[in-house]
N, C-alpha and C positions, 0 to 999 in steps of 0.2 A: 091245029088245035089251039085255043088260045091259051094263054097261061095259067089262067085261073082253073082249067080243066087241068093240066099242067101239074100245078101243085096237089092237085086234090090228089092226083093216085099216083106222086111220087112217094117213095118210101120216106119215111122219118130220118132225118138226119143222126148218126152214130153222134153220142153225148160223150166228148172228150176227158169233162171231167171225171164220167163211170169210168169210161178205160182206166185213166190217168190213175181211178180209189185203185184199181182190181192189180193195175199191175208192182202197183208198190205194195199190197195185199201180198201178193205174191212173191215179193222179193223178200218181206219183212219174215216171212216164214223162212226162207234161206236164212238168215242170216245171225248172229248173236248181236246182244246188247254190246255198244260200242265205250269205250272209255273205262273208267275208275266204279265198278259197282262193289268190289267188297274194300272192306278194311279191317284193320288189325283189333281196331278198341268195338270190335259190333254189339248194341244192346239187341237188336235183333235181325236177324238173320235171314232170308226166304229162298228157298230152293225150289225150281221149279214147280212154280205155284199158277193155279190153272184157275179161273172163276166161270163157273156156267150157270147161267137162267136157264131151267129145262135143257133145251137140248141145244140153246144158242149158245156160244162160246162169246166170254167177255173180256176175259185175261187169261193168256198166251203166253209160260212156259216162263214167267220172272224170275231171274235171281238178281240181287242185290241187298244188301248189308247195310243197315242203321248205325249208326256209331255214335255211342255214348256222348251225353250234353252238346250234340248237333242236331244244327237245325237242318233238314232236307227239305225242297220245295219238289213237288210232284207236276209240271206244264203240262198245255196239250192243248186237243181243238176239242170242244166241246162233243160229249159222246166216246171218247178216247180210253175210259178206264179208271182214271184215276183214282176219282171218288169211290168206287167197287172195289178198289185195289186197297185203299187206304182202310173201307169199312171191312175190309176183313183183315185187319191187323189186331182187331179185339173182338172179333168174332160178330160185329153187329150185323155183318150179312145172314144171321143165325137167323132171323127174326121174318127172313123173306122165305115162305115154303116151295120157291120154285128151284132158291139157290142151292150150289154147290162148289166146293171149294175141295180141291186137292192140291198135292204136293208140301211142303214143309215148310212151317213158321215158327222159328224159335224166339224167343223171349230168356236172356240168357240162359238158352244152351237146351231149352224146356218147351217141348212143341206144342203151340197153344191149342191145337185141337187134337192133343191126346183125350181118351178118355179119361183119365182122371186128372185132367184139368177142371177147376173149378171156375167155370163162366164168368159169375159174382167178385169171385178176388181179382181175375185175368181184368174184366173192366176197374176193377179199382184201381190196378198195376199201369193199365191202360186207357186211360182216359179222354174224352169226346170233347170237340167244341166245334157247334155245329154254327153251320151258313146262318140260319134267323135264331138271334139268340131268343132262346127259350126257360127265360127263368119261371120258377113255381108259382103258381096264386099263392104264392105266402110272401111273409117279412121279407123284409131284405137279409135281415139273421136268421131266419130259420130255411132259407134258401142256403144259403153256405152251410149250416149246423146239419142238412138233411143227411148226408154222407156220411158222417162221423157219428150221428147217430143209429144210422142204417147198420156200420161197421162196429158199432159199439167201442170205440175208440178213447170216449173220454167217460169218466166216472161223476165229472162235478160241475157244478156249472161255471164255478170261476175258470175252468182249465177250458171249458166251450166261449168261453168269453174269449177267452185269450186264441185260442186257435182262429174264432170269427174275426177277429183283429188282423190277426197276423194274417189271414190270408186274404182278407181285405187288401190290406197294406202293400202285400204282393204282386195285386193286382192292378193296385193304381188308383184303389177306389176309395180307401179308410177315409181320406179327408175332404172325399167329397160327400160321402154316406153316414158318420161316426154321429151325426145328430138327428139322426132318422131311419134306425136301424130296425124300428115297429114298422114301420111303413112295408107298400106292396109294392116286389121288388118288377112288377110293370110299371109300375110307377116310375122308373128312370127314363132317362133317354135311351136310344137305340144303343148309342156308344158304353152307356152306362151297362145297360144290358149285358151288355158280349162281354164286358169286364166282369159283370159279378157272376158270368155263365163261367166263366175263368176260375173267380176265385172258387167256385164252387166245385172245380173238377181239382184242385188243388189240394185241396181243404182234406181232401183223400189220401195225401201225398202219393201222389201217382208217382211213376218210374217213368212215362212216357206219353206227350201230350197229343191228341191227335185231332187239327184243327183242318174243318174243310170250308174251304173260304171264308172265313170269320171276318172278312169284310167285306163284301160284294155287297151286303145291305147299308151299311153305314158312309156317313158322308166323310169328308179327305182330312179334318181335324180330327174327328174320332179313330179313322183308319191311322193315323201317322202314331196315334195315342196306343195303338195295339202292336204295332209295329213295335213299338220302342218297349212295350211290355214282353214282349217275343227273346229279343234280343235280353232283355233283364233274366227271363226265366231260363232261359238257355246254360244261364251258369248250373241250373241246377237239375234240371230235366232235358230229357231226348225229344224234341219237336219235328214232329211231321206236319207238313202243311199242304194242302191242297190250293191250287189258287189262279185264276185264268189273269190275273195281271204280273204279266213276266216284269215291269217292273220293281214291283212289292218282293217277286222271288231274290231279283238281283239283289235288294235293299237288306233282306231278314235272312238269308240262310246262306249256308257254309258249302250245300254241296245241289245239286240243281238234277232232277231224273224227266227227263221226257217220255212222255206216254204216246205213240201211234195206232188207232186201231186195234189196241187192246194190247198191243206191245211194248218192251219196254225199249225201246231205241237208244238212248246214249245217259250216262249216269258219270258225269266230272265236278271238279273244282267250278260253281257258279260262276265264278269269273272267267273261266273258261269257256264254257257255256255258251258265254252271253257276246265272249270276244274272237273267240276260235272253235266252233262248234266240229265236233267230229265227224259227224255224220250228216248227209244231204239235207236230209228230213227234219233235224232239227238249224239247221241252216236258213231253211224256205220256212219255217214254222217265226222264229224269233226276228225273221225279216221281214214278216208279212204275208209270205208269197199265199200264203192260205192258213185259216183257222179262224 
């Protein structure tokens, strides 16, 4: 028979890489998260917390502990969790009617999806800063004022002056914006953007900031300008961050949690991480081997 007949009604060759997903699928279910996931100073807390789309399962049984004025970066291979994992720290997975979310998320010590948690304060306590910054078709001040207005926070407009300043100022942006503060705050650059998307979750005084890639759109001057504004906020706020550049994780944050297939695999000291990882998975991950 020649070859060509040959191939036609040979079976399909078994795809290594399927086995290779299914059988670390498999193992990751055995197994607990590996390293450093709780600590003593927690702002907040998650106990076996579970995310499902309908009836597909997206996150896998997480515990680990946030700790007060640290920054955490969240790794993985794209499809992994993280970003699901992180949007349900302030409930914005609320918003999708397929999702669902159990097991326990404290917020000192107070489980954000009790019923009588109040949504509206929880995001103000908890605050967003998404992959495309997305500021308002408004001023570049009335884009920061919108929050503190929304919260009725200030009574006067000298004290809203003063807050749009200072949290300008926080952000990195007052002295590139302080003479164009009518102006539409599309009107900035990209980098500009993600800063006043910044100051504007600020301006809240949130307890804890939660950025999901907040630089994947912007170019390596603007991202180094975020970075170093990361590292400034840290003194005063609990930063989570999501981020597929494990260098950026190395550079900004104190503790480093790797995501697998919806799992949470190994949670240490960044430098650790990055130098002695504990586990395979995130060994072949921060190597290359795949992601």
């Amino acid at each position: 028979m020649p070859d060509a007949a040959i191939d036609e009604i040979a079976p399909p060759a078994a795809d290594p890489t399927t086995d290779r997903e299914q059988n670390i699928e498999q193992d990751l279910t055995a197994e607990k998260t590996v390293g450093e996931a709780f600590c003593e100073n927690a702002k907040m807390s998650m106990r076996d917390v579970k995310v499902f789309y309908g009836e597909k399962q997206a996150i896998y049984d997480v515990d680990i502990d946030i700790g007060q004025n640290q920054v955490i970066s969240m790794i993985g291979p794209s499809g992994c969790g993280k970003s699901t994992f992180l949007r349900s720290l302030n409930r914005m997975n609320d918003t999708v009617e397929s999702c669902r979310v159990a097991g326990e998320i404290l917020l000192d010590g107070e489980n954000i999806y009790s019923s009588k948690m109040d949504v509206v304060e929880l995001r103000a306590r908890v605050g967003m800063v998404f992959q495309k910054p997305n500021p308002f078709p408004k001023s570049i001040y009335d884009n920061v004022a919108y929050g503190p207005r929304l919260h009725g926070m200030v009574n006067h407009r000298s004290e809203m002056d003063d807050l749009v300043e200072s949290s300008l100022r926080r952000a990195g942006l007052w002295n590139e914006v302080k003479d164009r503060l009518d102006q539409p705050g599309t009107g900035l650059s990209g980098g500009q953007q993600q800063r006043l998307c910044i100051a504007r979750t600020i301006a809240i005084s949130p307890e804890v900031i939660l950025m999901d890639e907040p630089c994947s759109a912007l170019d390596p001057i603007a991202t180094a300008k975020i970075e170093e504004l990361i590292g400034e906020l840290a003194e005063n706020y609990t930063i989570v961050i999501v981020t597929h550049s494990m260098q950026q994780a190395a550079r900004v944050s104190h503790r480093t949690a790797y995501f697998h297939l919806g799992h949470l695999v190994e949670v240490n000291d960044t430098q650790k991480v990055f130098t002695a990882p504990e586990h395979e998975l995130t060994e072949a991950y921060i190597t290359g081997r795949f992601g």
